[in-house]
N, C-alpha and C positions, 0 to 999 in steps of 0.2 A: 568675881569682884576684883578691880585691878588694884594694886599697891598704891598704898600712899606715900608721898616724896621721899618721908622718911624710912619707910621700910625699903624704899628702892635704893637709901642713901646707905641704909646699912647692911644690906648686901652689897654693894660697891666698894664701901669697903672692907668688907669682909675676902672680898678677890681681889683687890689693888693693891695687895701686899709686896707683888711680887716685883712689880713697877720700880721701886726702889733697890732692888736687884738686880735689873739690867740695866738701870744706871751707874752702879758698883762695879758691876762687870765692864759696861762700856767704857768706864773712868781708865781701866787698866790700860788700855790701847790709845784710845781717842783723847787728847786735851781741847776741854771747852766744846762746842758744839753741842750744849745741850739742847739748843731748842730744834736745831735742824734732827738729833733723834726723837725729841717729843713730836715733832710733825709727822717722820716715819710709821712710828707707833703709832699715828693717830690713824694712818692712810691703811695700815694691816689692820688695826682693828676696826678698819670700816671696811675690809673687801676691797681696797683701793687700789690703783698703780701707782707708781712717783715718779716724776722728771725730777731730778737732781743737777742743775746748772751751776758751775764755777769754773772757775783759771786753773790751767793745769798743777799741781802740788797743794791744794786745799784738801789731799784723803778722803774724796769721795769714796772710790773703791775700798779705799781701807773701813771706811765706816760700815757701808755694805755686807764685806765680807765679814767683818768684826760681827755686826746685828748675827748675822745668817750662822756665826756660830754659838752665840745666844739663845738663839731660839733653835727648837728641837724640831727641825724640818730638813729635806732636805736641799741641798744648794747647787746651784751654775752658773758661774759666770759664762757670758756671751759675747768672746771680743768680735766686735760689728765695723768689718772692712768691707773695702768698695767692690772687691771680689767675691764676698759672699752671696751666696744664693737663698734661698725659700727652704729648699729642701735641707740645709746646712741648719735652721732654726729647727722645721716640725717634722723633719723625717721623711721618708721616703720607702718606695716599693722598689723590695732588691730580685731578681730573677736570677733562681738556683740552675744551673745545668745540669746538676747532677739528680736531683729531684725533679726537673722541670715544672718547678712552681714557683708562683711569687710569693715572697714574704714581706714583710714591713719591718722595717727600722725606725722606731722612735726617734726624734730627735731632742737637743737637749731644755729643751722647754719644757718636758713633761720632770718639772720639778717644782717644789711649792715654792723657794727664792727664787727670781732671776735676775744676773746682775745683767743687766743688759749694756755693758762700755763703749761709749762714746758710740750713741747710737747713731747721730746724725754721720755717722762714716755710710753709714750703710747704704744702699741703691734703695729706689722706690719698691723696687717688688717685695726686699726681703722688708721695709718697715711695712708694706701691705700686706705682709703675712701672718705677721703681728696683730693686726686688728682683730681679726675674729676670735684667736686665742685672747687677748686681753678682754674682748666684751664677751662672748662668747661662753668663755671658756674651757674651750672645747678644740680640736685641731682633728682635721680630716686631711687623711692620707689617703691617695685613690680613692675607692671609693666608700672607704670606713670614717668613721669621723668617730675621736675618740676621747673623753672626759678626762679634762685637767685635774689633777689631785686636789684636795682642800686643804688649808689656803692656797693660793697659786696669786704672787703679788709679782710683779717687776718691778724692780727698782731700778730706773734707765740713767745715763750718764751723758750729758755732753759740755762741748766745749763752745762757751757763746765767744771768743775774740776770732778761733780759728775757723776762714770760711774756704780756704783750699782743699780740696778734698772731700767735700762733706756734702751734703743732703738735707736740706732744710725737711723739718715732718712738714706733711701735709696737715692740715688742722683738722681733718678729721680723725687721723692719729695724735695729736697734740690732746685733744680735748678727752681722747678714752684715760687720760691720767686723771689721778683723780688730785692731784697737789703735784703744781710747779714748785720746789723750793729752793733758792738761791743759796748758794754757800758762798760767806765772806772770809774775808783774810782773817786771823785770831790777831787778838791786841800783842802790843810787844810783851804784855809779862808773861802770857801765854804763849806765845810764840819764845822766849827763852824756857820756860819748863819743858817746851818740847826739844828744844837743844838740847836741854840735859838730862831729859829721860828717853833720849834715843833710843838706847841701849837696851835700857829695860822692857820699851814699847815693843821692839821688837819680839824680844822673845816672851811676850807676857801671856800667860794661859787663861784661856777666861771659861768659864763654867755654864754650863746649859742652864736656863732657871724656864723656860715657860714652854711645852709643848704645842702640836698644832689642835691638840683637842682643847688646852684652855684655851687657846686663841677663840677656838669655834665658844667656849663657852662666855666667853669677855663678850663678842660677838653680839651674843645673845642678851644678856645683860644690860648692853649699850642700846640693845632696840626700846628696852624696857624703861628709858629715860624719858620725864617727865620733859614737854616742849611745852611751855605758853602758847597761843593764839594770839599773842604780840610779839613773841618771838618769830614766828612764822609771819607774820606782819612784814616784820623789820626784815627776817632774809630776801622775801619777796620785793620787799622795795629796793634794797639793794641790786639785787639781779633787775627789776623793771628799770631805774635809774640808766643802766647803760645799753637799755636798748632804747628807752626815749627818755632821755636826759628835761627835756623841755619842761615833762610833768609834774617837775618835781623844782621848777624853777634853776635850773644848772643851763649854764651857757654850754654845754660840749657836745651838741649836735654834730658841729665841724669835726671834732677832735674825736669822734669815735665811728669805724668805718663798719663794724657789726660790734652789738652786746652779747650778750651772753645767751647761752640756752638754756632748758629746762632742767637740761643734766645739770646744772653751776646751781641752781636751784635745791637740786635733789644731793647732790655732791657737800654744801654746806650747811645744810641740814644736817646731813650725818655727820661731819668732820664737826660739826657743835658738837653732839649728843660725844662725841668720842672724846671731844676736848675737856668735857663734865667728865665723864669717867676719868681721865688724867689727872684731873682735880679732887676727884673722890667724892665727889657730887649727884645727885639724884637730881638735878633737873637743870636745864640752858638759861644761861643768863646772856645777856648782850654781850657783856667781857666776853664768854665763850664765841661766841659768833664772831664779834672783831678780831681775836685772838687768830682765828683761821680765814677769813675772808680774802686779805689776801695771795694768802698758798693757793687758795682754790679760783680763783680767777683772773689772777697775773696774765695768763694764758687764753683764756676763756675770753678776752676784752683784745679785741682791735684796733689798735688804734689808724687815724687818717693821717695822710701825707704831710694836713697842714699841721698835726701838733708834733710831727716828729717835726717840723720845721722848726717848731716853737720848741724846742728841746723835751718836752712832753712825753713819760712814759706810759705804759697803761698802771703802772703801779700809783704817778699821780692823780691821774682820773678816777681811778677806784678811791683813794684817799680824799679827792675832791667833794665825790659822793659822800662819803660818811662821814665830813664835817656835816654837809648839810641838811643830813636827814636827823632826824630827830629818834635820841634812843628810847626805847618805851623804857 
């Protein structure tokens, strides 16, 4: 017999204790940005990847590595230049001459965090190398292919003003993240406490509070989240909406050059159900779904020639939609 709302609500929280703890901890290093770690949290407790987008000194990395020493996993950052290779991510076959045999060399991916910095530096092969580790999860060397530890999340980085140098993703690596999330500038009074807790941010220690087996067990719990069949309504028309606009009465045919896929679908599904847990919730409400909708399809949504003409992001298209649809 499965659970009722309520028994799933209070086991939730009965394990969401902890959540307020690496907020405590994050508070020590990071001023403000808390929703861009509630989205993080949201994309590890879904099995997710994250594209992390801002201007250079918004502490992307710092955030990153700050989570990664929060959580009781192990960590690597991956600085991603124009000279790096394949082999330099997932390892490679070395040949002993003194043994005359080949062995393998892991490379630094086979860790549960990856910071993966200022990815779009990288060349095409080493972000195709990427792919099958991220979907996958799994990495073959010659001819071994060998299983990603659990969790196994990248947290990627880049730089949207800077295009010298860099490497657009290809959108079929764009789309294995599972949340685009943009980071803004902090308000000036946040922006002066970090003037004047420089010092202290620096050296501040922060404390492990959640392992990778409660992760695995949050995980589990978050599957067990009650979803309406209007909730699942209302995601599907969202994601329908930007692949035919028309059906739903929206003029942005012009304005949108491909919608979304089935993964945007199955991606905001879960990123709901993890957004309830955040909240301490046993079941999706619409809040929850609009709350992440756009993390999760920023990306995911094309837009045409003629609305970047029209100054048109895909983040107002998305927004266009969900004035017009109707919330159950």
């Amino acid at each position: 017999m499965e659970k009722s709302i309520q028994e799933i609500t209070e086991a939730i929280q009965g394990e969401s204790a902890f959540i307020a703890d690496i907020y405590r901890e994050f508070d020590k290093v990071i001023i403000g940005q808390r929703s861009v770690l509630e989205k993080i949290l949201i994309s590890v407790f879904s099995n997710g990847h994250v594209l992390l987008e801002g201007v250079p000194g918004l502490a992307k990395t710092l955030i990153v590595s700050t989570l990664s020493k929060i959580i009781d996993c192990s960590f690597k950052r991956i600085q991603f230049t124009p000279d790096l290779l394949p082999a330099d991510i997932v390892g490679t076959t070395i040949y002993n001459p003194k043994t005359m045999e080949f062995s393998q060399k892991k490379g630094p991916i086979f860790h549960n965090i990856i910071l993966g910095d200022e990815i779009n530096r990288a060349p095409a092969k080493v972000q195709s190398a990427l792919l099958e580790a991220m979907q996958e999860r799994q990495v073959t060397i010659g001819d071994t292919t060998h299983p990603l530890p659990v969790p196994f999340v990248v947290l990627a980085t880049q730089n949207p003003i800077e295009q010298e140098g860099t490497y657009p993703l290809p959108e079929a690596q764009v789309d294995r993240f599972f949340m685009k999330i943009k980071i803004n500038y902090p308000d000036l009074k946040e922006e002066k406490v970090i003037m004047d807790s420089q010092s202290r941010i620096t050296t501040a220690a922060v404390a492990k509070v959640i392992t990778a087996d409660a992760i695995a067990r949050v995980q589990r719990i978050i599957d067990t989240i009650y979803v309406d069949e209007k909730a699942k309504d209302y995601i599907l028309q969202i994601v329908s909406a930007t692949r035919n606009p028309e059906k739903y009465n929206l003029d942005l045919k012009t304005m949108i050059a491909y919608g979304a896929s089935p993964r945007a679908s199955i991606s905001l599904f879960q990123a709901a159900k993890a957004h309830a847990f955040m909240q301490r919730k046993g079941f999706v409400s619409p809040e929850d779904i609009k709350s992440v909708v756009m993390d999760v399809l920023r990306h995911r949504v094309a837009i045409s020639y003629q609305a970047e003409a029209e100054g048109l992001s895909a983040e107002d298209i998305i927004q266009k939609i969900l004035d017009a649809l109707i919330v159950p």
